[in-house]
C-alpha positions as CSV (number, residue, x, y, z in Angstrom):
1,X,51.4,120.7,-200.6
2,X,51.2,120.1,-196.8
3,X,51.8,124.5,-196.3
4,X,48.5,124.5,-199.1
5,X,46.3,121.6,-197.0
6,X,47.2,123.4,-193.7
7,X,45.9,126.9,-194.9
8,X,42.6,125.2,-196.8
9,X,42.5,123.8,-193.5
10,X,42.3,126.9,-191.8
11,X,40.1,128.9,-194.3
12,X,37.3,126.0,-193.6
13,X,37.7,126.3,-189.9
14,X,37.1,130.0,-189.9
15,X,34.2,130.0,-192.2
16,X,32.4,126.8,-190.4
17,X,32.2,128.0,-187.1
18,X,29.3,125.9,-184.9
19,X,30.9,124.5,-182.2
20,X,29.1,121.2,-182.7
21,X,29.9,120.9,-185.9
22,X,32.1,117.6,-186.9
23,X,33.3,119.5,-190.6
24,X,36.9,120.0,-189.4
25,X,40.2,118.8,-191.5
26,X,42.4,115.7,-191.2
27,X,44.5,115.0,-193.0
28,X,44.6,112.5,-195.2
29,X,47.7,111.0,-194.8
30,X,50.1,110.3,-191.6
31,X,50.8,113.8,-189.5
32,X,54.6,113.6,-188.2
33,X,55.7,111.7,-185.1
34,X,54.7,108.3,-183.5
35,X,51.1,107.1,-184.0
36,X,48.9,105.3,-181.4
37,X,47.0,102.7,-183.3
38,X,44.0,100.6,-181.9
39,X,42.4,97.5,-183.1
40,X,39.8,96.2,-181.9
41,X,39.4,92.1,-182.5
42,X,37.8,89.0,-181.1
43,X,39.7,87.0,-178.9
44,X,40.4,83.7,-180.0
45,X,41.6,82.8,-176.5
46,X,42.4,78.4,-175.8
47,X,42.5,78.5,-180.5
48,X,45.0,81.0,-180.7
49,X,47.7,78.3,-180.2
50,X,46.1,75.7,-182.7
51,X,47.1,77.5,-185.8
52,X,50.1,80.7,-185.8
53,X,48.4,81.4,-188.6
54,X,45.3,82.7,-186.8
55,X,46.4,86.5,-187.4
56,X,42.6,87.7,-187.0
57,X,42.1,87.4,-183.6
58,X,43.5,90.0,-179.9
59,X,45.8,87.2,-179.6
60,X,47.7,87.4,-183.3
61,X,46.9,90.9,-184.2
62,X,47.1,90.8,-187.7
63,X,51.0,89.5,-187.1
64,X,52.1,93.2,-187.4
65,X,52.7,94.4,-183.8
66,X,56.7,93.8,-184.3
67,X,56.7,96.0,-187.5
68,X,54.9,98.7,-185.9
69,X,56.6,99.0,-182.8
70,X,59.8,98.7,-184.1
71,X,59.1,101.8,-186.4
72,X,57.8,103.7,-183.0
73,X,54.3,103.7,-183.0
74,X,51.7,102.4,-180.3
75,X,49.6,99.2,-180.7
76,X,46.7,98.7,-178.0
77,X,44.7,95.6,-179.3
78,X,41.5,95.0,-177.5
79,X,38.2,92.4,-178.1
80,X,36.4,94.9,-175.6
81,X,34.5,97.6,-177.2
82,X,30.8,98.5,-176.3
83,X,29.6,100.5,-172.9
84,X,31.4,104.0,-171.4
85,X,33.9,101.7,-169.6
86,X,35.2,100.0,-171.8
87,X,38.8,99.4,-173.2
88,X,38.3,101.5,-176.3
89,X,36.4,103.7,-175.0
90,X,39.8,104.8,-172.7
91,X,41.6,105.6,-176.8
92,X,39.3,106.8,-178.2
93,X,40.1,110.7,-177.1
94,X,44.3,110.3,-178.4
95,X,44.1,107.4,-181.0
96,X,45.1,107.8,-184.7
97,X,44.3,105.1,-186.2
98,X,41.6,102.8,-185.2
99,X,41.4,98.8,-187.4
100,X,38.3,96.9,-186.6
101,X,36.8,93.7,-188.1
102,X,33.2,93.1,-189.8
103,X,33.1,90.0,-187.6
104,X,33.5,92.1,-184.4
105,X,32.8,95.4,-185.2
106,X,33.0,98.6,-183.1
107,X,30.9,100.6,-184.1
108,X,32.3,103.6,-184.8
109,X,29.8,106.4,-184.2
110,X,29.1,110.2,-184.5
111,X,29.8,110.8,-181.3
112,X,33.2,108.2,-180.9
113,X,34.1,110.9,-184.1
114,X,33.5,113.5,-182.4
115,X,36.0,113.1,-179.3
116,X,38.7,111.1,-181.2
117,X,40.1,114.4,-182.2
118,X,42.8,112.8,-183.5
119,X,42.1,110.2,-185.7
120,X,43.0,110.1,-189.2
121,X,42.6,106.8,-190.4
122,X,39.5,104.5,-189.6
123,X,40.9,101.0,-191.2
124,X,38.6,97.7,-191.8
125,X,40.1,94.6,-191.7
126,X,37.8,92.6,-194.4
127,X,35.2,94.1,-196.2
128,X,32.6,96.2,-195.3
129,X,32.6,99.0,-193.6
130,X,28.9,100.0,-192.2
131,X,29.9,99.5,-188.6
132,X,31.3,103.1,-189.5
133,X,29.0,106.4,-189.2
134,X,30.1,107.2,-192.7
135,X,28.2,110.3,-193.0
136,X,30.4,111.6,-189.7
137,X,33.2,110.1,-191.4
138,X,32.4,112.3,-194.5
139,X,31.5,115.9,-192.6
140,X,34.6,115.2,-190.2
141,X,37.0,114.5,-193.6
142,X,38.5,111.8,-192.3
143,X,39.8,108.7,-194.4
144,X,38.0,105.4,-194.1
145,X,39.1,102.8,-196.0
146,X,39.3,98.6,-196.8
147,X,41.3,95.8,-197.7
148,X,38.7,95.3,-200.9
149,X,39.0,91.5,-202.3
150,X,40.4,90.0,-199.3
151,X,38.3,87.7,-198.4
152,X,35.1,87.6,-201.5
153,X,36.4,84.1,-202.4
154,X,36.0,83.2,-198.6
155,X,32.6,84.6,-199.0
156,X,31.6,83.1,-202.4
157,X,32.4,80.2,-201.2
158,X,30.6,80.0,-197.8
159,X,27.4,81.4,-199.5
160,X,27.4,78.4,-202.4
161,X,27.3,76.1,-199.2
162,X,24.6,77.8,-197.1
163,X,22.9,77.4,-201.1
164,X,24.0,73.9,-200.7
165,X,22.9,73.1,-197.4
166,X,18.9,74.5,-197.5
167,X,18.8,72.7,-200.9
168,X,19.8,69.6,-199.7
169,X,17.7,69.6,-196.4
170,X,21.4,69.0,-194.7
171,X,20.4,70.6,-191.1
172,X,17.8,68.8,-189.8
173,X,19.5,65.4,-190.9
174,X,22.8,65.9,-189.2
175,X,20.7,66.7,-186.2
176,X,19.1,63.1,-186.4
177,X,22.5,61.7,-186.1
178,X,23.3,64.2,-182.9
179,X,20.2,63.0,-181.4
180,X,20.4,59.1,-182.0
181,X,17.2,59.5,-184.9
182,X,17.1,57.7,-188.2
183,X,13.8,59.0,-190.3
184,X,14.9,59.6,-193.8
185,X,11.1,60.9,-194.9
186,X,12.0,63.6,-192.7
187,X,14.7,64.7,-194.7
188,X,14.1,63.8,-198.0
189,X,10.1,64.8,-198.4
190,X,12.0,68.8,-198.6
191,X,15.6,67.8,-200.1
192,X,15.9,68.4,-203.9
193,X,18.8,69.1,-206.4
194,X,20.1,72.1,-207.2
195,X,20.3,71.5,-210.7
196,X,17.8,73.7,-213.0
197,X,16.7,76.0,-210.1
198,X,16.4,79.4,-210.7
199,X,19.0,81.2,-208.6
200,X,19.0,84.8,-207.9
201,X,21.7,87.2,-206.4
202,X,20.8,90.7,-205.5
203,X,23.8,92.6,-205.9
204,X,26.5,91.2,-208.8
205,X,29.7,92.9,-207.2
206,X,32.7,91.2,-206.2
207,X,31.2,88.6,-204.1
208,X,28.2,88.3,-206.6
209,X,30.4,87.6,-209.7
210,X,32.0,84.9,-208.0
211,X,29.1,82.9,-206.7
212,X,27.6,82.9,-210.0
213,X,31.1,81.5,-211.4
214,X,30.7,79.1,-208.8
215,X,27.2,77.8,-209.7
216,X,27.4,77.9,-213.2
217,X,28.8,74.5,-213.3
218,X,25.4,73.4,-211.7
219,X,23.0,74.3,-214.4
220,X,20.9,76.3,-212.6
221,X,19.2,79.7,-214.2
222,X,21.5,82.2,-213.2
223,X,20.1,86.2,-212.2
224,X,21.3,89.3,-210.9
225,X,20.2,92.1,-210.4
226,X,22.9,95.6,-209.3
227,X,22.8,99.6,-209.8
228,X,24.8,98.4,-212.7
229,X,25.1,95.8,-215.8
230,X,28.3,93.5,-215.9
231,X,30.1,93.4,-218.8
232,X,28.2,91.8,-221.8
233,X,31.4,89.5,-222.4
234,X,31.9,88.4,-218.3
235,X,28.2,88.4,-218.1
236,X,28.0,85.6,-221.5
237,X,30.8,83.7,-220.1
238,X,28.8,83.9,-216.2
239,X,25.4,82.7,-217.9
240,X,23.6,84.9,-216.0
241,X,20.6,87.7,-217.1
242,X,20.4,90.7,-215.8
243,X,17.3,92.1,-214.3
244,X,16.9,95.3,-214.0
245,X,13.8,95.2,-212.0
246,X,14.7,93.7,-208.6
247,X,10.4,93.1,-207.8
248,X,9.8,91.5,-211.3
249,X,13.3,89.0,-210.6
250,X,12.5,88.3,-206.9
251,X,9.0,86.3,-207.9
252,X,11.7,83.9,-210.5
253,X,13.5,82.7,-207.5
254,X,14.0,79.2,-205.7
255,X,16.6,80.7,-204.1
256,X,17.6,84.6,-203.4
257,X,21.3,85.3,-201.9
258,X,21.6,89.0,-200.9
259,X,24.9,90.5,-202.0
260,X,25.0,93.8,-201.3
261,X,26.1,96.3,-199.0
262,X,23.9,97.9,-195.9
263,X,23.2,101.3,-196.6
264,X,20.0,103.5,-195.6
265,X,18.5,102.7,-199.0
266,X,19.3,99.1,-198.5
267,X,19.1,98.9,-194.5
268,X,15.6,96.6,-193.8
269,X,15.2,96.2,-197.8
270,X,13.8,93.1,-197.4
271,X,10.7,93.9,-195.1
272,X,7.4,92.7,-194.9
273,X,6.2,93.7,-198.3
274,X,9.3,92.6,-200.3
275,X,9.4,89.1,-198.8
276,X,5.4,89.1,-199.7
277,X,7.1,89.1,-203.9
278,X,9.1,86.0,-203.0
279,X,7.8,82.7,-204.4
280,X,6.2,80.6,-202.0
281,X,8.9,78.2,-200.6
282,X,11.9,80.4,-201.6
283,X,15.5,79.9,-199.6
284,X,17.0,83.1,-198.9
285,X,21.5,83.0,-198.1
286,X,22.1,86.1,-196.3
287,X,26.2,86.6,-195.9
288,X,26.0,91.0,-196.9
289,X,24.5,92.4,-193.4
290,X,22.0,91.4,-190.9
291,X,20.2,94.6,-191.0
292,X,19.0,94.5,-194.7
293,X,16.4,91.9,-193.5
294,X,13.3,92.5,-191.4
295,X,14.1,90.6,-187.8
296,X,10.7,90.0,-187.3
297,X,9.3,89.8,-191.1
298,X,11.7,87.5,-191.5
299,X,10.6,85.3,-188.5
300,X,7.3,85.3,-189.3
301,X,8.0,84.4,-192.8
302,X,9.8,81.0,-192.0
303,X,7.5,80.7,-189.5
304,X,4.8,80.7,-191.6
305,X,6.7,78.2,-194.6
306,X,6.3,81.1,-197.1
307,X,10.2,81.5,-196.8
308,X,11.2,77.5,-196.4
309,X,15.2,78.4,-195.0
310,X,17.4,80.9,-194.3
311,X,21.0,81.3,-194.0
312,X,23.6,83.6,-193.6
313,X,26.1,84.9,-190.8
314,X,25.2,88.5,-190.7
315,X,22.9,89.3,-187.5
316,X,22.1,92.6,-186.2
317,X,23.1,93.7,-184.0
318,X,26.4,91.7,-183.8
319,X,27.2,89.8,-181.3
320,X,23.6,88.5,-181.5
321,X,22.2,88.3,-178.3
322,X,20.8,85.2,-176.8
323,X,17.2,86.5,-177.1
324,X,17.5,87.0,-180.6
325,X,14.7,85.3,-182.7
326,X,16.5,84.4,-185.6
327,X,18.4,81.6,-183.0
328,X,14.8,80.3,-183.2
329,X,13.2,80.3,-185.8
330,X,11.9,77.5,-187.7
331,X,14.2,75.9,-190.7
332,X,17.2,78.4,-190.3
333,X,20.9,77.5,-190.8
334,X,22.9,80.7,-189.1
335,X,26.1,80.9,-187.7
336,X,28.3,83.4,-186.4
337,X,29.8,86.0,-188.9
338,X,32.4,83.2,-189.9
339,X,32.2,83.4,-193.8
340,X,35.0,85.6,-194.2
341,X,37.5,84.9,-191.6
342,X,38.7,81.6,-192.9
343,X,42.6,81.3,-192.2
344,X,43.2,82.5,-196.1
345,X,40.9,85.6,-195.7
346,X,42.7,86.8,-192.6
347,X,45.9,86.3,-194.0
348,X,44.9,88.3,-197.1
349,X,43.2,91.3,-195.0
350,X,46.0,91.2,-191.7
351,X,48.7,91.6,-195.2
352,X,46.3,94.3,-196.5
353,X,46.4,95.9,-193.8
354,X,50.3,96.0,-193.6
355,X,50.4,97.6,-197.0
356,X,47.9,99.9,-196.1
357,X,49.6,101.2,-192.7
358,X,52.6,101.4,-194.9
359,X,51.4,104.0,-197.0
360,X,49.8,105.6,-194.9
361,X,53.3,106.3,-193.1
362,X,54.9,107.3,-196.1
363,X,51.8,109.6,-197.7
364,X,50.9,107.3,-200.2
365,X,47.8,106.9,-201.6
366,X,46.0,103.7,-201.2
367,X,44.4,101.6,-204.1
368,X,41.4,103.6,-205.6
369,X,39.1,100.3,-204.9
370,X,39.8,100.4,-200.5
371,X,38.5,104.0,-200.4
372,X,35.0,104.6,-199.0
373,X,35.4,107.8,-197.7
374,X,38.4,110.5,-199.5
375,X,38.6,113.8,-198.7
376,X,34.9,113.8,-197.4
377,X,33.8,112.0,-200.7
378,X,31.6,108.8,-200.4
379,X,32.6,105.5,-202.3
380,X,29.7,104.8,-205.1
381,X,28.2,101.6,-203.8
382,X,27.6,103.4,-200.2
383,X,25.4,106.5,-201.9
C-alpha cells in the first residue's frame, strides 16, 4: 500500500508540474521516524495553577507532552503566533503536525502551507476548523481534522444563557450593582419571559440539536432551519419545525442563534440586507464564528434598536482588538471565545486529541465524523 501511495505520489508530481502549485502528496498517515509536533495555545499564565485540570492552555498542553516525548517525538507549545517573527513562524518550515485551538487560532494559511513542506497533519483542538485555508489544505492533500462533539454540550449550554441573559435584561442590571445604582424601570421596562417566544436556530447540527433539547422545556416555538431535515422521529420528540426557507423563518423570530459553520457561502451571511428580514426588536446569540455577521451592519443595527441585543463569543478577527466596535455598541453581551473551553470541553478535546495522535502514529484511520479534509476531499458542511 505505502510502495502503491509512493508511486501515485510520483505520477501526480510529474504530471502537475507549476512550480507554485500547492497539489503535491502527503501522506495521510505518520511517515517513519520522530515527529516534531507544534501547538499553538493561549497562555493561561498566574490560572494555570488554580485547577491541574486546566489542559487547554501553553502551560497544560493538552496533559500529553510526557506520552509524546516518551515515544520520541518533539513538542514545541507556543501562545505566540501572528507576525514573521514570531514563535511559529520559526516551525513552520520542519513541523509535522501542527494542534491549534478555535479560541486562539493560528491561522493556518496558503502561504504557512506552502513552506511547511512537511506537515501532514493539521489537528483542531475543539471544533471548528476555519482558522484553516481549507482549500490549500485540499490542493496540498494534506489531512485536517477535529475532535467533533467535544465540547457542543459546552456550547449548547453557553448559547441557552446568552438566550437567557438578553431575555431577561441581566446586563445592564448587574451593572447597577457594579456602579452603586438601584433603578428597577431600567431593567424591567425590556426584561420579559422566555416562555412562548418564537426561537429560531440557523443551523440544526450538533450544537443546534442540543439547544433546542435544552429549550424545549421552556415552551417556546422551536425553528430551524439546515442544508438538511432532522429526523422526523428526533425532530417530534425536539418540537421544533423545520423551515426550509431561511428569509421566510428569520421574520418569525424573537430570538435568532446562528449555528452554523463559517464558510464563503456563509462568511458575512448576516449583512445589511438579511438583518433588514429580522423582526424589529429581535436578539441575536452568536457562539458559530464572528465573521458570519456584518461588523458594521451589525453595529448599526443595535445601534439603531432594530436588533435590541446581541451575544456571542465569536469576533473577528480573534483576539479582537481594542478598537473593535462590537466592544461598544449599544445592548451587547460579548465575551471572549470562552463557550467551549469550559474545564469538561478541554478535557474532552486535550483526550481527543490523544486518540487522534495515536492513530495517526500507528496509520489508523480516524473517526469518519473529525475529518474535514481526506485525501484532498472536503467535509460536507464546509462545501
Amino acid at each position: 500500500m505505502a510502495m502503491k501511495r509512493a508511486a501515485a505520489c510520483a505520477i501526480k508530481a510529474a504530471a502537475v508540474a507549476a512550480p507554485s502549485s500547492l497539489l503535491f502528496c502527503r501522506n495521510l498517515h505518520a511517515s517513519p521516524g520522530s515527529k516534531k509536533i507544534v501547538g499553538v495555545f493561549y497562555k493561561a499564565n498566574e490560572y494555570a495553577a488554580k485547577n491541574p485540570n486546566f489542559v487547554g492552555s501553553v502551560e497544560r498542553a493538552l496533559g500529553i507532552r510526557e506520552w509524546l516525548e516518551s515515544k520520541g517525538h518533539q513538542y514545541i507549545v507556543t501562545d505566540d503566533k501572528e507576525g514573521p517573527d514570531c514563535e511559529l513562524e520559526k516551525h513552520i518550515p520542519d513541523l509535522h503536525v501542527l494542534i491549534t485551538t478555535p479560541f486562539h487560532p493560528a491561522y493556518v494559511t496558503r502561504d504557512r502551507i506552502k513552506r511547511a513542506k512537511n506537515l501532514e497533519l493539521l489537528l483542531t483542538a475543539g471544533i471548528g476548523s476555519d482558522h484553516v485555508d481549507l482549500k490549500a489544505a485540499v490542493e496540498a492533500k494534506l489531512t485536517v481534522a477535529e475532535i467533533t462533539g467535544s465540547n457542543t454540550v459546552s456550547v449548547a449550554e453557553d448559547e441557552l444563557m446568552r438566550i437567557l441573559i438578553l431575555v431577561r435584561n441581566f446586563v445592564p442590571g448587574y451593572q447597577q450593582v457594579i456602579n452603586g445604582e438601584w433603578n428597577v424601570s431600567a431593567i424591567s421596562y425590556r426584561s420579559y419571559d422566555l416562555e412562548g417566544k418564537t426561537v429560531g436556530t440557523v443551523g440544526a447540527g450538533r450544537i443546534g440539536r442540543l439547544l433546542l433539547q435544552r429549550l424545549k422545556p421552556f415552551n417556546c416555538n422551536l425553528l430551524y432551519h439546515d442544508r438538511a431535515r432532522i429526523d422526523p422521529e428526533l425532530e417530534s420528540q425536539l418540537g421544533a419545525t423545520f423551515e426550509e426557507d431561511l428569509d421566510k423563518m428569520l421574520p418569525k423570530c424573537d430570538v435568532v442563534v446562528i449555528n452554523m459553520p463559517l464558510t464563503e457561502k456563509t462568511r458575512g451571511l448576516f449583512n445589511k440586507e438579511k438583518i433588514a428580514k429580522l423582526k424589529k426588536g429581535v436578539l441575536i446569540v452568536n457562539n458559530a464564528r464572528g465573521a458570519i455577521v456584518d461588523t458594521q451592519a451589525l453595529v448599526d443595527a443595535c445601534s439603531s434598536g432594530h436588533v435590541a441585543g446581541y451575544s456571542g463569543d465569536v469576533w473577528n478577527p480573534q483576539p479582537a482588538p481594542t478598537d473593535h466596535p462590537w466592544r461598544y455598541m449599544p445592548n451587547h453581551a460579548m465575551t471572549p471565545h470562552i463557550s467551549g473551553t469550559t474545564i469538561d470541553g478541554q478535557l474532552r478535546y486535550a483526550a481527543g486529541v490523544k486518540d487522534m495522535l495515536d492513530r495517526y502514529f500507528k496509520g489508523e484511520d480516524f473517526p469518519q465524523q473529525n475529518y474535514i479534509v481526506k485525501e484532498g476531499e472536503l467535509a460536507p458542511q464546509y462545501r
